[in-house]
C-alpha positions as a printed NumPy array, in Angstrom:
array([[187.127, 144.363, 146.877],
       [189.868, 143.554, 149.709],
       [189.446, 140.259, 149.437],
       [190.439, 140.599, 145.464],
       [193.395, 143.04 , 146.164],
       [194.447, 140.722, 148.91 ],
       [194.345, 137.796, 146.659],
       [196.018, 139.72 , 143.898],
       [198.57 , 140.538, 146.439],
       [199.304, 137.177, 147.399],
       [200.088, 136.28 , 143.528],
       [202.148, 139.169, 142.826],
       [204.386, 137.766, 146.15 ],
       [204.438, 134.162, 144.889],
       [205.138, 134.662, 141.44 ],
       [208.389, 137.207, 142.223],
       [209.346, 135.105, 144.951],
       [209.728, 131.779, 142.69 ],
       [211.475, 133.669, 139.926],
       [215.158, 132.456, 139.103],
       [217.253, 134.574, 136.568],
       [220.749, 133.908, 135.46 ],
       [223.836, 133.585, 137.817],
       [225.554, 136.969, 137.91 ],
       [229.103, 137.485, 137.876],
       [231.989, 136.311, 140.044],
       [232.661, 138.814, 142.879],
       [236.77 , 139.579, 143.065],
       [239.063, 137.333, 144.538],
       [240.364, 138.194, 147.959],
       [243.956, 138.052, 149.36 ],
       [245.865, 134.434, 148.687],
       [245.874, 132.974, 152.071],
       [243.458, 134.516, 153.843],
       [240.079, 132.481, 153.143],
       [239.905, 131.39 , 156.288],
       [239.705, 128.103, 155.618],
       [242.628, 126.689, 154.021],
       [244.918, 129.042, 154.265],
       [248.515, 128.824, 154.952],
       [249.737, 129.465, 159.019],
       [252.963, 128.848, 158.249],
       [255.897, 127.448, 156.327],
       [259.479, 125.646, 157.313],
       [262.044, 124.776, 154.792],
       [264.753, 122.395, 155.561],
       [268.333, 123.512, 153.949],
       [270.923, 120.418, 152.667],
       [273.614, 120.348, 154.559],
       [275.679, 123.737, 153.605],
       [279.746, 124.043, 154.108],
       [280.946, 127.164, 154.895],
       [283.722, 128.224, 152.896],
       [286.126, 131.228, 151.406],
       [284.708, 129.93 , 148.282],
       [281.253, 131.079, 149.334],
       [282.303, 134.082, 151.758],
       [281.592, 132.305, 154.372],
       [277.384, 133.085, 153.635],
       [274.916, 131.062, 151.786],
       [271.98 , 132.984, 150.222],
       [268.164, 130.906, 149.682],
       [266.176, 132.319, 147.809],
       [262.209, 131.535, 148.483],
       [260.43 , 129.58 , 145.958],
       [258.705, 131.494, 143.088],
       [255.584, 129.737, 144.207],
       [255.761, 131.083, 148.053],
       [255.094, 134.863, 149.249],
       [256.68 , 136.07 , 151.813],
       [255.4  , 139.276, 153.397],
       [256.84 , 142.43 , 155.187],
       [254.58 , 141.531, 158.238],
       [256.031, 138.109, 158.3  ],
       [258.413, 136.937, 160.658],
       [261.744, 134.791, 159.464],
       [263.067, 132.554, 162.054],
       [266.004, 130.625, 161.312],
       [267.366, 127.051, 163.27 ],
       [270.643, 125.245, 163.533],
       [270.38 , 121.858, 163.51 ],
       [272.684, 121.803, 166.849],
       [273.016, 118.424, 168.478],
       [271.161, 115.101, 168.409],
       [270.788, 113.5  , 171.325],
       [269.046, 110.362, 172.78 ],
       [267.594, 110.298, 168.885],
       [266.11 , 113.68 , 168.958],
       [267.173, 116.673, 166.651],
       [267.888, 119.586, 168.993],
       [267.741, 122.454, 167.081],
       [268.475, 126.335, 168.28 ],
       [267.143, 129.326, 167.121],
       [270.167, 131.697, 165.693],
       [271.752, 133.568, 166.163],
       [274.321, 131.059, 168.015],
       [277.175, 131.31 , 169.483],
       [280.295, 129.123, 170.189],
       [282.954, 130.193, 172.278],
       [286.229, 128.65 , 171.369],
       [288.005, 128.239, 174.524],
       [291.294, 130.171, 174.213],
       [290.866, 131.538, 170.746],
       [287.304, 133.387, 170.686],
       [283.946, 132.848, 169.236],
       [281.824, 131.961, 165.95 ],
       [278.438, 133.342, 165.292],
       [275.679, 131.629, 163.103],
       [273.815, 134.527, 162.082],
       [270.748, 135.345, 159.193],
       [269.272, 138.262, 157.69 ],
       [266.224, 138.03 , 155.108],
       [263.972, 139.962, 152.976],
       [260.624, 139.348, 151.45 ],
       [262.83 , 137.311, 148.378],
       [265.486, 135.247, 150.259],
       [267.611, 134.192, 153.491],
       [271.115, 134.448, 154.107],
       [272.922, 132.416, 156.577],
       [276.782, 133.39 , 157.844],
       [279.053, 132.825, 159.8  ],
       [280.927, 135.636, 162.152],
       [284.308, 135.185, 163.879],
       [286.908, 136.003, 166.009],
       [288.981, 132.673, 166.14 ],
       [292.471, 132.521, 164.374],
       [290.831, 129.635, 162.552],
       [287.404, 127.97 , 161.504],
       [287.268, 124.284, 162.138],
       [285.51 , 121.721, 159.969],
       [282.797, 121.267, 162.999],
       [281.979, 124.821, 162.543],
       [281.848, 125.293, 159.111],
       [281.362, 121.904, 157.705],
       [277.845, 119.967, 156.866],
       [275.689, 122.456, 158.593],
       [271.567, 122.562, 158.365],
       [268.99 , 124.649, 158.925],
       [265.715, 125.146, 159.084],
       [263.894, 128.111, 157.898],
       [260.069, 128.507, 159.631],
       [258.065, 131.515, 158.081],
       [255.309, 133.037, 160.48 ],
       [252.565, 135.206, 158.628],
       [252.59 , 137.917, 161.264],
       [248.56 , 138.189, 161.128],
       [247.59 , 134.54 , 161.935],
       [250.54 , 134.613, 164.943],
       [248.939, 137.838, 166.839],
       [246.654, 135.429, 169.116],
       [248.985, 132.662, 169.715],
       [251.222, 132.959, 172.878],
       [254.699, 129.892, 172.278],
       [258.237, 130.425, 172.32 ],
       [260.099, 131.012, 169.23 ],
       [263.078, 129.641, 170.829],
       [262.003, 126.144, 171.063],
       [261.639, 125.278, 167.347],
       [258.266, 121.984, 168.643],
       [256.687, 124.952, 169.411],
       [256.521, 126.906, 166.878],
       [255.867, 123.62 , 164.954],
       [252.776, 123.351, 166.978],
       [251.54 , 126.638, 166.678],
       [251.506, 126.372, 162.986],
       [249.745, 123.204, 163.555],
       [252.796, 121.34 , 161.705],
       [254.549, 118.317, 161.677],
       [257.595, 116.956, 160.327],
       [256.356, 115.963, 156.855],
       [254.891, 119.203, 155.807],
       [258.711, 120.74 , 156.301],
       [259.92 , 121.711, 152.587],
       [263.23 , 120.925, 151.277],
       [265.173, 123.676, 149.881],
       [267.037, 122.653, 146.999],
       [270.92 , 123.192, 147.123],
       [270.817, 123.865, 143.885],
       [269.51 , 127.66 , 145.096],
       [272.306, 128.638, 146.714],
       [274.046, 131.209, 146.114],
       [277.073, 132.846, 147.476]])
């Protein structure tokens, strides 16, 4: 008798066991960006050069791309494309400041929200030269705040932030001009 329950046991496990039914339904999709496995560390946008003018106040407004989310946890950095020396871009992290000797200063400044950037200009000079104002570019690198918690660079040097976002100079976006707004 325990041999026959045992052996009826045994075909009640293989029988359930080998049993396929139909696929069930898709489980809900989680948060853009945060599979784990492809998702985005980072973003930089590249501006065209911009002039500074009354025309414009002075300010240029980008607004992100429809297709790009920025968050409130994010963090906006914005670079002047400063100098170029030996070659090399040298690019500073604003906001900059340029004391004009005898006459005062100009400030490259930002603010941002979740929708856009604006870049201005600040100053206390009788008057604005063209190498101030004139044929300026910038770079805008977006940190998601969550991926950035374990990384230790500084956000002054804009290679370094590059190379925490595991970035290189083709994966910077271009900004269109056409965006800007005064």
């Amino acid at each position: 008798m325990k041999t026959i329950a045992s052996l009826f046991l045994v075909l009640a496990f293989i029988i359930t066991t080998s049993c396929e039914g139909p696929v069930g339904p898709p489980g809900p999709p989680g948060e853009p960006g945060f599979d784990g496995i492809d998702a985005e560390i980072g973003t930089v946008f590249e501006t065209d050069p911009i002039n500074f003018t009354a025309g414009n106040e002075y300010s240029v407004l980008f607004d992100f791309p429809s297709n790009f989310t920025v968050y409130n946890e994010d963090v906006v950095l914005v670079y002047i494309l400063w100098d170029v020396w030996d070659g090399k871009d040298i690019w500073r992290l604003l906001p900059q400041t340029v004391v004009i000797e005898n006459d005062g200063v100009v400030q490259y400044n930002f603010d941002y929200t979740v929708e856009n950037v604006q870049i201005f200009l600040e100053w206390t000079t009788s008057e604005l030269l063209p190498a101030e104002t004139d044929n300026q570019i910038f770079r805008i690198a977006v940190l998601p705040a969550a991926s950035m918690q374990d990384k230790s660079f500084d956000i002054g040097n804009f290679d370094s932030v590059m190379k925490s976002m595991n970035k290189n100079l083709k994966s910077i976006k271009k900004i269109d001009s056409s965006i800007q707004m005064n």
